[in-house]
N, C-alpha and C positions, 0 to 999 in steps of 0.2 A: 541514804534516804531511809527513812522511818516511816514505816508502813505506809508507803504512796504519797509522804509529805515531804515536799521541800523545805530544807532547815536554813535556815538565814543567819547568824551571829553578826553584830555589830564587834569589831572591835578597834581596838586606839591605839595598838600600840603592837611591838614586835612578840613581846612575852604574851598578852593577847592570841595570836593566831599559835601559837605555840600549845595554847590550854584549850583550842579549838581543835588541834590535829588528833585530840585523845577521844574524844566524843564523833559520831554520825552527822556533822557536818556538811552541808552541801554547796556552800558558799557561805563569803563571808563580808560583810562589808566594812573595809577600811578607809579610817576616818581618824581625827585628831581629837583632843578633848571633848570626852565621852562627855566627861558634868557639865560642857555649854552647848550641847546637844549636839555636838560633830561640826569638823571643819575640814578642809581640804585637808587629804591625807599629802605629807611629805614624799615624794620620788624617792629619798634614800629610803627612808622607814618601806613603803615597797620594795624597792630593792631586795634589800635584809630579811623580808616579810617571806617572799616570795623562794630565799632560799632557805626558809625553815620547814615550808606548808605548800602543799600539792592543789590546796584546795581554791579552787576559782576565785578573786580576790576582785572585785566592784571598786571604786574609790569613790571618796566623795568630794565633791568641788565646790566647797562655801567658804566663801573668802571672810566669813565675817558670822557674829551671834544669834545676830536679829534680825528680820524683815528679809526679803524676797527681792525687790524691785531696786534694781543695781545700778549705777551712773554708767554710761558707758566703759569709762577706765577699768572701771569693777567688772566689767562683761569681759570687755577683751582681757584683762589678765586669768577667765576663768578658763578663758578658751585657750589660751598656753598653757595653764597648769594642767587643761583635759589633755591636750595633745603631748605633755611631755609624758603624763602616768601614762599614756596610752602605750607610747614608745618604748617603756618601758616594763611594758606585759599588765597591764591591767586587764581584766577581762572584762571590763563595764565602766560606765562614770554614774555616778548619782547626783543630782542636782535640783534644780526646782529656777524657775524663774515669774516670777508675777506682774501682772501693772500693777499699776497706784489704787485702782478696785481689784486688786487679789484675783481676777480673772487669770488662766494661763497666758503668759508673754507667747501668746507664739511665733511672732516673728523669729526671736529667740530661741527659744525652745526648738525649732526646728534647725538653726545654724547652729547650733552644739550637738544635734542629731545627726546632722548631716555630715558633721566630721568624726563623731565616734562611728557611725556606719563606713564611713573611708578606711576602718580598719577594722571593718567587719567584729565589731564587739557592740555591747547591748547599752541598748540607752535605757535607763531609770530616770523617774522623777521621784524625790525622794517627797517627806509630809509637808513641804509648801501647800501640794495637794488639797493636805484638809483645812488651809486658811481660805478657797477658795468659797466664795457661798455658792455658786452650782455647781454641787461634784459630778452630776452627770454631763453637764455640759465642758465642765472642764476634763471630762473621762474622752470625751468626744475628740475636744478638742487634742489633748493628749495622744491619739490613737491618728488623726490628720497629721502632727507633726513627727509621725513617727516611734512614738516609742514605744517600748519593749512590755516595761511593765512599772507601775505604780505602786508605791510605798505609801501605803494609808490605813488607819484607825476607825476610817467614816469618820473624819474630823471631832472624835472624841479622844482622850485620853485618861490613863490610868489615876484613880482607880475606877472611872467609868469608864472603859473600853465598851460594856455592853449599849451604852447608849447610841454607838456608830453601828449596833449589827444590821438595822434595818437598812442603813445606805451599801453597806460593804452586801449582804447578801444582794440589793440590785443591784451591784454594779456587776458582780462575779456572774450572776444569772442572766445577764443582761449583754453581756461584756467580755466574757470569759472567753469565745472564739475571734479577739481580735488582741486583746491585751491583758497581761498576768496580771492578777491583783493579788499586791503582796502585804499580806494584813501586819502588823507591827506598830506597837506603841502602848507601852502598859502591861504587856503579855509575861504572865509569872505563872508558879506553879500551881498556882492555885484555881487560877483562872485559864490557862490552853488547853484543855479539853473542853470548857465549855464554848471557847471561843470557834477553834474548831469543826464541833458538830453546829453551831448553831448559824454558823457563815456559810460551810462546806467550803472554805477558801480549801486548794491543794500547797500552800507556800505558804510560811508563817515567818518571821523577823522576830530577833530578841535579842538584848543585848545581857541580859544576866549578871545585873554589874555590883559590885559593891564598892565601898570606899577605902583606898590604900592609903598611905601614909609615908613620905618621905621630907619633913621638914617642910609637914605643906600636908592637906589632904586631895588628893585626886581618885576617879575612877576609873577601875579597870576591871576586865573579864573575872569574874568570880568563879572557880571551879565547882564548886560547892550549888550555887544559884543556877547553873549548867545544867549539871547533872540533876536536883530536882526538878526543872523544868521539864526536859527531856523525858524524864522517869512516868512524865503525867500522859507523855501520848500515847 
């Protein structure tokens, strides 16, 4: 922990949690292709993950690019792939589920609650969140079905992060003694200090990424992007 904040890393991949065990890390959230914005992390890739790094490891369960609002077949296979990471030492699931008006599903939302609590580990909703148009009502609802804590920007994103601080400061002021809000999306080193004081979130998310290259370009944890972010709090 870093001065009273909880540090959050996104990462994709085994070499990932590898370049997180070197820095003040305090959980990490594992996930699959970083550049289509995360997808259900792999059971083995956990596995592997888990015997590199000590550090709390989240998974996330999105079976798919785009959109929130899942056919049933897409629900039930999420809720296998939640219970098998689970089985397999995850410390959390991250996910998000919507209606057809971007409202929290919670019918949903609660039956994936109700089984990561069966194994006594933390339910997330990861930035479905900020597709939703009322994020206090959807905070609300969020906190009825359960869960732990919310991955959100204030429904803005980089390089505007600052235009979410007005909903992120009420939700935290507002919100802060029933469920974590975990600020994340945009967050570089240029900008988490001011995002920071100007939220007072205590938990901040980053994935630090730059672009690799192997017969193909993809992304993954950048050491370098890390450590000056980190360097700014």
């Amino acid at each position: 922990m870093i001065k009273n904040y909880v540090i959050e890393v996104c990462c994709g991949s085994i070499e990932d949690t590898m370049i997180a065990n070197d820095f003040p890390i305090d959980r990490i959230e594992l996930n699959s292709s970083l550049e289509l914005g995360g997808c259900t992390c792999s059971v083995g890739t956990l596995v592997e993950a888990k015997k590199v790094s000590n550090i709390p490891m989240c998974c996330m369960v999105r079976p798919r690019t785009a959109g929130f609002h899942y056919t049933e077949k897409q629900f039930q296979s999420m809720l296998i792939d939640a219970e098998l990471l689970l089985q397999n030492g995850a410390d959390g699931i991250v996910f998000g589920f919507l209606n057809s008006d971007n409202s929290i599903d919670k019918e949903r939302t609660k039956k994936m609650a109700d089984l990561i609590k069966k194994y006594n580990r933390e339910v997330i909703v990861h930035k479905a969140f900020d597709s939703t148009p009322d994020k206090i009502q959807a905070c609300e609802d969020c906190i009825e079905c359960g869960v732990d804590r919310i991955l959100t920007s204030g429904g803005e994103n980089y390089p505007h992060i600052e235009y979410g601080f007005d909903i992120l400061k009420k939700l935290i002021q507002e919100y802060n003694d029933k469920i974590t809000i975990l600020v994340g999306g945009g967050v570089r080193d240029h900008n988490i200090r001011n995002i920071l004081d100007t939220t007072q979130c205590t938990e901040i998310h980053m994935t630090a990424k730059h672009m690799a290259h192997d017969d193909g370009d993809y992304v993954e944890v950048s050491r370098e992007n890390l450590n000056n972010i980190l360097s700014n709090i």
